[in-house]
VOBA-1610 file (N, C-alpha, C; in pm, whole numbers, padded with zeros to 5 digits, always signed):
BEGIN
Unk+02347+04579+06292Unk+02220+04626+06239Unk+02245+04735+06135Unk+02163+04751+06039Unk+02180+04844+05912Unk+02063+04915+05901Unk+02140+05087+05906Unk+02045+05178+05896Unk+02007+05222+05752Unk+01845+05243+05732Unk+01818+05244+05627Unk+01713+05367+05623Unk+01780+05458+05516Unk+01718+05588+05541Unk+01539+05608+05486Unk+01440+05669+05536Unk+01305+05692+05468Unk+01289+05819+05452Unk+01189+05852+05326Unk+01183+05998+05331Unk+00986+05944+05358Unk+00949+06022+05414Unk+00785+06008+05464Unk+00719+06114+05355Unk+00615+06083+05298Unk+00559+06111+05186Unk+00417+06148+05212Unk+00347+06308+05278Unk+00241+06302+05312Unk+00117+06228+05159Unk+00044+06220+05197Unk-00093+06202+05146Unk-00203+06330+05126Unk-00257+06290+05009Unk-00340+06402+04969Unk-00391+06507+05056Unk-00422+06424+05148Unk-00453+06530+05320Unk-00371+06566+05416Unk-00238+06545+05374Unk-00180+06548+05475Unk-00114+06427+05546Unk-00158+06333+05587Unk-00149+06229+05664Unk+00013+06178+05649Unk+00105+06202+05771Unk+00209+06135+05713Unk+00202+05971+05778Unk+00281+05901+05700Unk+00286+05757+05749Unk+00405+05732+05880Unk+00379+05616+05948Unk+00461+05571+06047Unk+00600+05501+05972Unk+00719+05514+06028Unk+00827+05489+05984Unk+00797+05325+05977Unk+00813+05241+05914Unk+00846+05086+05936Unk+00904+05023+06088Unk+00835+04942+06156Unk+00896+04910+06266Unk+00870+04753+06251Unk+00964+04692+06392Unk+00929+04541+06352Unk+00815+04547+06466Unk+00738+04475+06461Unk+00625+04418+06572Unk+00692+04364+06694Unk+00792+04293+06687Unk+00821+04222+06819Unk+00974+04187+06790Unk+01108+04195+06884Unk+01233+04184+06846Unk+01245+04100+06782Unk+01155+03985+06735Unk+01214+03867+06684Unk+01136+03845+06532Unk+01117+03929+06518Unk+01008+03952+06345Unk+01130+03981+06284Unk+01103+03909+06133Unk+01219+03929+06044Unk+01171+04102+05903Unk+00998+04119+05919Unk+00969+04212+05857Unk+00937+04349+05928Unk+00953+04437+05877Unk+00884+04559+05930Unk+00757+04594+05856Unk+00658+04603+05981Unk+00555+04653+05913Unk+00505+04815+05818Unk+00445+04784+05726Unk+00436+04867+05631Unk+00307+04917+05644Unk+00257+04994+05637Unk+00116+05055+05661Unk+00035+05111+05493Unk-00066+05151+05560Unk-00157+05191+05448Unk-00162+05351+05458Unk-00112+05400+05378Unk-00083+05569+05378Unk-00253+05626+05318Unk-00350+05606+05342Unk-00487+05669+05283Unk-00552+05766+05334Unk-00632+05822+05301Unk-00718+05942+05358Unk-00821+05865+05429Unk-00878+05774+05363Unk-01020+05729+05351Unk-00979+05585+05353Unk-01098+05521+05442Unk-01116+05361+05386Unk-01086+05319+05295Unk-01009+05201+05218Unk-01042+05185+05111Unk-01124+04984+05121Unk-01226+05015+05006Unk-01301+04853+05008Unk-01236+04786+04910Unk-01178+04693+04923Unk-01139+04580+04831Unk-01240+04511+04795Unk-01279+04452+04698Unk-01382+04398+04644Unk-01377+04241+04638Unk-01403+04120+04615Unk-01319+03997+04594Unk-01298+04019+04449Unk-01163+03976+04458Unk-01089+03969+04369Unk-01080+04051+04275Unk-01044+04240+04316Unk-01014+04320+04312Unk-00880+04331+04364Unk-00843+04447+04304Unk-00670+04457+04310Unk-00609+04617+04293Unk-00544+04686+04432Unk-00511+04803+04455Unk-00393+04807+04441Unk-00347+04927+04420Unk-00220+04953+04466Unk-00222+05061+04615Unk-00167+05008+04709Unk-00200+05068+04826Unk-00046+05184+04856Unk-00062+05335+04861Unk+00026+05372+04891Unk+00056+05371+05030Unk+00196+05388+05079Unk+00269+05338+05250Unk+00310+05515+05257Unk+00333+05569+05187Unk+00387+05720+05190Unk+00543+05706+05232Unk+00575+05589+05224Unk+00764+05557+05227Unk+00849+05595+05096Unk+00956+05613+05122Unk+01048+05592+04998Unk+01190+05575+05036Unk+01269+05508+05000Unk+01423+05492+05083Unk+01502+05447+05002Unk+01645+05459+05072Unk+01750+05429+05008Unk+01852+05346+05063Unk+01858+05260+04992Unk+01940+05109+05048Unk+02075+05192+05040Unk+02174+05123+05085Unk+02297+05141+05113Unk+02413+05144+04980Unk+02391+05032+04870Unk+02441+04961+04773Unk+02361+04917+04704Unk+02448+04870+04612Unk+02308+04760+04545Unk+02330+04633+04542Unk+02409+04576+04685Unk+02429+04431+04765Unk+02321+04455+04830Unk+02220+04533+04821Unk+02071+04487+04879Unk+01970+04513+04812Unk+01848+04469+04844Unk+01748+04516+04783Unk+01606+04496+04901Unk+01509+04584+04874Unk+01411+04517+05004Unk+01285+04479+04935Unk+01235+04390+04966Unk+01124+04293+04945Unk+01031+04323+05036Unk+00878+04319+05007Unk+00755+04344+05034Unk+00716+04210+05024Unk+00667+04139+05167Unk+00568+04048+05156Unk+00465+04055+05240Unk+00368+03959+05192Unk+00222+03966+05282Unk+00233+03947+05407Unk+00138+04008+05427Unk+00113+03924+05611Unk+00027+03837+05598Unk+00079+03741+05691Unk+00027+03603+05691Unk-00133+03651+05742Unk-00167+03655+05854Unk-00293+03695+05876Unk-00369+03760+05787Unk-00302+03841+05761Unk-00453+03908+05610Unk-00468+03839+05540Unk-00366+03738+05465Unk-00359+03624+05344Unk-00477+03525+05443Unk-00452+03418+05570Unk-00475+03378+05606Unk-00649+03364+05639Unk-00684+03512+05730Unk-00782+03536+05775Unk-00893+03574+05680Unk-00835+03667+05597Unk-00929+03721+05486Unk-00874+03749+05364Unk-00781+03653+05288Unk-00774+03646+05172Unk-00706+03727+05134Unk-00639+03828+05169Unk-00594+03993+05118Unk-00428+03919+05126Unk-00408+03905+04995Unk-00186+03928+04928Unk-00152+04018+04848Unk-00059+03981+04822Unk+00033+04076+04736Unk-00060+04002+04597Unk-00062+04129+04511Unk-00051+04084+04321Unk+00033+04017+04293Unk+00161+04049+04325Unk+00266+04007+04230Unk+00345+03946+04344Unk+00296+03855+04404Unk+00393+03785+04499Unk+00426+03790+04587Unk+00575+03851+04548Unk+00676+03941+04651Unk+00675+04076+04558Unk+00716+04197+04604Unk+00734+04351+04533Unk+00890+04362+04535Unk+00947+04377+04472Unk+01070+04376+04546Unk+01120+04567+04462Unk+01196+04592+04546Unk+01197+04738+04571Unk+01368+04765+04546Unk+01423+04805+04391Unk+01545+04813+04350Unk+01642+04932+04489Unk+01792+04877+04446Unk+01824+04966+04513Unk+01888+05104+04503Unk+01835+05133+04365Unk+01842+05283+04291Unk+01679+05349+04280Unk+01632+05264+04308Unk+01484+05340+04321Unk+01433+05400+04438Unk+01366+05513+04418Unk+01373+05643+04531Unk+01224+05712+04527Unk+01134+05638+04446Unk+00988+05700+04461Unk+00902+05623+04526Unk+00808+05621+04530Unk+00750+05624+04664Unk+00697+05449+04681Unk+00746+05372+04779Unk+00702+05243+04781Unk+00539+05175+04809Unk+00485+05131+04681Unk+00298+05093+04714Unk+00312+04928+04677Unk+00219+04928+04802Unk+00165+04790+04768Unk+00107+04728+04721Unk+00077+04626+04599Unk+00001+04570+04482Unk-00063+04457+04628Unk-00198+04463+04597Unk-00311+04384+04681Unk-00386+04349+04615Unk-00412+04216+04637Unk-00563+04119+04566Unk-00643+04059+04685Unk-00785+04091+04642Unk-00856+04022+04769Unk-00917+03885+04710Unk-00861+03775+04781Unk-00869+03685+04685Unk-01024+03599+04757Unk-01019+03680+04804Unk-01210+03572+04927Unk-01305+03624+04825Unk-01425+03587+04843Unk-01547+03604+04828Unk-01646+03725+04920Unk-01544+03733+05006Unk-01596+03899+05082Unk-01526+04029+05134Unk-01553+04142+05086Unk-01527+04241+05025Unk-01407+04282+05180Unk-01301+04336+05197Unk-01201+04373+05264Unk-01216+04517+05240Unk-01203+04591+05368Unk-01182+04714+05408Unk-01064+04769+05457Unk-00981+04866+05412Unk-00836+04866+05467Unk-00853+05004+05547Unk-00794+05019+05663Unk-00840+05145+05730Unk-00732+05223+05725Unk-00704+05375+05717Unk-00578+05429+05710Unk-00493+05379+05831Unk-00395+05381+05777Unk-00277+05362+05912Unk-00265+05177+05946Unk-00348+05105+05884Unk-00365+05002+05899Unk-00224+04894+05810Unk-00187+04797+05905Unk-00027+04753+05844Unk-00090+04660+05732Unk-00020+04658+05616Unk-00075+04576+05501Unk+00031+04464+05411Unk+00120+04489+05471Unk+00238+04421+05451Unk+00378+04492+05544Unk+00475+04335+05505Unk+00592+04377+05562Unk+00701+04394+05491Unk+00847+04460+05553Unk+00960+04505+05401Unk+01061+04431+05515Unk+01106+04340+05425Unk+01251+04287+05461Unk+01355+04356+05361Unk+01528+04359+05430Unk+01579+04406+05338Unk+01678+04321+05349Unk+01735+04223+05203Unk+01780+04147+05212Unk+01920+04156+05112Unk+02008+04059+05108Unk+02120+04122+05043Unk+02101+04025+04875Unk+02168+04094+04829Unk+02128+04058+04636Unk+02302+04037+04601Unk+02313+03921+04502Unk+02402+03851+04473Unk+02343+03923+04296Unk+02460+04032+04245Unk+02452+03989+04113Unk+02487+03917+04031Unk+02476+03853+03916Unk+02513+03774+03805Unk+02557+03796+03694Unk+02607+03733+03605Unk+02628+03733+03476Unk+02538+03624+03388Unk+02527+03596+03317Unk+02445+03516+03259Unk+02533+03428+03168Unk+02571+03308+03149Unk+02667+03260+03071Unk+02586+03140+03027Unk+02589+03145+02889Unk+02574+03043+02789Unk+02636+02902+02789Unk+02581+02768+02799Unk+02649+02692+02779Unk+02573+02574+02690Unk+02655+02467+02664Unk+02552+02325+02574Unk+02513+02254+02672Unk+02579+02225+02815Unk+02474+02117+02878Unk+02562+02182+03012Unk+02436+02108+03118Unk+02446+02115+03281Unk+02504+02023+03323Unk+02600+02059+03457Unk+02592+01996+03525Unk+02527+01851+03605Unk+02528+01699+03587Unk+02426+01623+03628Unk+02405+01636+03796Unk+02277+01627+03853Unk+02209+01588+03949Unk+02132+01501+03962Unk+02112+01456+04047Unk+02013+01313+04146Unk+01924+01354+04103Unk+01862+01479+04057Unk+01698+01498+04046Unk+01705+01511+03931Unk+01770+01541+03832Unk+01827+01596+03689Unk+01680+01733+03632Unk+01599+01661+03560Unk+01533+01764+03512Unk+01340+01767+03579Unk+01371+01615+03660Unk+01268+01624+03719Unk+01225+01752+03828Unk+01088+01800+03750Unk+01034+01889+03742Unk+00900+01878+03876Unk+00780+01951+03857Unk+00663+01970+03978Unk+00671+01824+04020Unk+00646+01814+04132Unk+00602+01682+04187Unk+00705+01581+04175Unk+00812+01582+04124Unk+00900+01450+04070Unk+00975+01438+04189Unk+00958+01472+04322Unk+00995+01434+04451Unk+00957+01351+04534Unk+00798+01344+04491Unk+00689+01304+04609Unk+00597+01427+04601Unk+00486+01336+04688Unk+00383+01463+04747Unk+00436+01577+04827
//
């Protein structure tokens, strides 16, 4: 297991946030919370940046940690990530927020302390980028969306 350091980041009032924990031994994310003073209302299809009052420091930069939704908020009431996945460098050290879209037709309320996503921390393969005139052939070659089947 790999320890991964947080610095806790009060909120305008004070409020510090809960360290990331997993929900149950067998969850691959830790939940991330909503660092706020106050309610906040999501609107449909409105879009926050939610601060967690986290900030940390990976080990190397053979990792990096990723922010994804929770299935239930996506699921139940429409509430994901903006941008996907967040993914969170591993030289970056200010404070980690979550980009949220409420993508329903009815307005979402986030309550402080309330989990709004989860942070996996996963390991990163860097690259080089190398130029060439042609690929490698494959069975699928350039077939693109759908060129599998349904």
């Amino acid at each position: 297991m790999m320890t991964v350091k947080f610095r806790r980041i009060a909120s305008p009032q004070g409020r510090l946030p809960e360290l990331p924990h997993r929900a149950t031994a067998g969850a691959a994310g830790a939940d991330l919370t909503a660092n706020v003073d106050a309610p906040l209302t999501l609107e449909p299809m409105a879009r926050a940046a939610v601060p967690t009052g986290l900030a940390l420091a990976l080990p190397d930069a053979g990792f990096g940690a990723f922010v994804f939704a929770r299935s239930g908020l996506g699921i139940r009431h429409g509430l994901t990530l903006s941008n996907g996945v967040g993914v969170v460098d591993s030289d970056y050290r200010g404070e980690v927020c979550v980009g949220l879209v409420n993508l329903s037709d009815t307005a979402y309320t986030i309550e402080p302390g309330e989990r709004i996503a989860q942070l996996c921390i996963l390991p990163v393969v860097p690259f080089e980028a190398e130029e060439v005139q042609q690929l490698d052939e494959t069975a699928r070659g350039e077939g693109g969306f759908g060129s599998t089947g349904r």
